[in-house]
Phi, psi and omega in degrees: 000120166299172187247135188281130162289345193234156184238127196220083161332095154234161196230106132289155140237180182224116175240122182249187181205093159286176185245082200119215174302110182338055204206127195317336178266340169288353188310124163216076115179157209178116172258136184216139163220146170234144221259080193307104185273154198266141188336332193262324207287322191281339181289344182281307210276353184275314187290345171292276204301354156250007201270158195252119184235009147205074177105233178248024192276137188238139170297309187273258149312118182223318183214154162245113202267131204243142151185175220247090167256147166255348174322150155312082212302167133255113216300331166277355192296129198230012177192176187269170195298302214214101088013135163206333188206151189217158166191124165330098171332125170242009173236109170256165175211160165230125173208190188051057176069026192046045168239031183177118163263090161240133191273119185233152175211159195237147154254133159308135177346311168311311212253140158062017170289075159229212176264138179251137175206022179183133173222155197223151168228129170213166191315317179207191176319178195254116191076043144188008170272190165218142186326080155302315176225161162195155173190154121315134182269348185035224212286341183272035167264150202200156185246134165278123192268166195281351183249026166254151132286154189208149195221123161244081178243154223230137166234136168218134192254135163264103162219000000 
């Protein structure tokens, strides 16, 4: 399966209308419509998907998870190939007519001096968060020295 480049929002609705009683024989017209959503409603689900809704528990985007795996991402991947270091995001923006959310954290001299080749953005901490996203650096694989910084940040577009 490819992995979606876009992140793409569709809205229904279903209005049925029975005659009597609820019930699948009473049914007599069912409408499916779609829904144009609106500038503010996506800019609500881009402000969702960062809000701190206990203490520090975030619904969405939460930590990045760094390791030197080669599998191949997959739209099923539910953990990093080879897992090695993590670091709590620490930054949201919401910019671009509020349709494009990016989240960022620099890792520090200190943090994650290995080698990095596969990287995740996820919910919490690593074995008990859940996987949103992943990839390989492939040939763009680089090992980090303690005298490097490193700034990561995940863009996610509503179109």
């Amino acid at each position: 399966m490819k992995i979606k480049e876009q992140f793409k929002i569709t809205d229904n609705v279903r209005i049925k209308v029975y005659e009597g009683a609820i019930k699948p024989e009473n049914l007599v017209k069912e409408i499916t419509l779609r829904n144009t959503m609106t500038t503010a409603g996506l800019k609500l689900i881009m402000d969702k998907l960062a809000e701190d809704v206990s203490g520090s528990t975030k619904e969405g985007p939460q930590h990045v998870w760094i390791g030197d795996g080669s599998t191949v991402a997959s739209a099923t991947d539910t953990d990093l190939d080879s897992y090695q270091s993590e670091k709590a995001l620490t930054n949201y923006v919401r910019a671009g007519d509020g349709l494009i959310g990016t989240w960022d954290v620099t890792f520090g001299t200190g943090d994650s001096n290995h080698e990095w080749e596969e990287i995740g953005l996820a919910s919490d901490a690593h074995g008990t968060g859940t996987l949103m996203a992943r990839q390989i650096f492939t040939s763009q694989l680089f090992t980090k020295l303690n005298t490097q910084q490193v700034v990561v940040e995940y863009e996610l577009t509503i179109v």
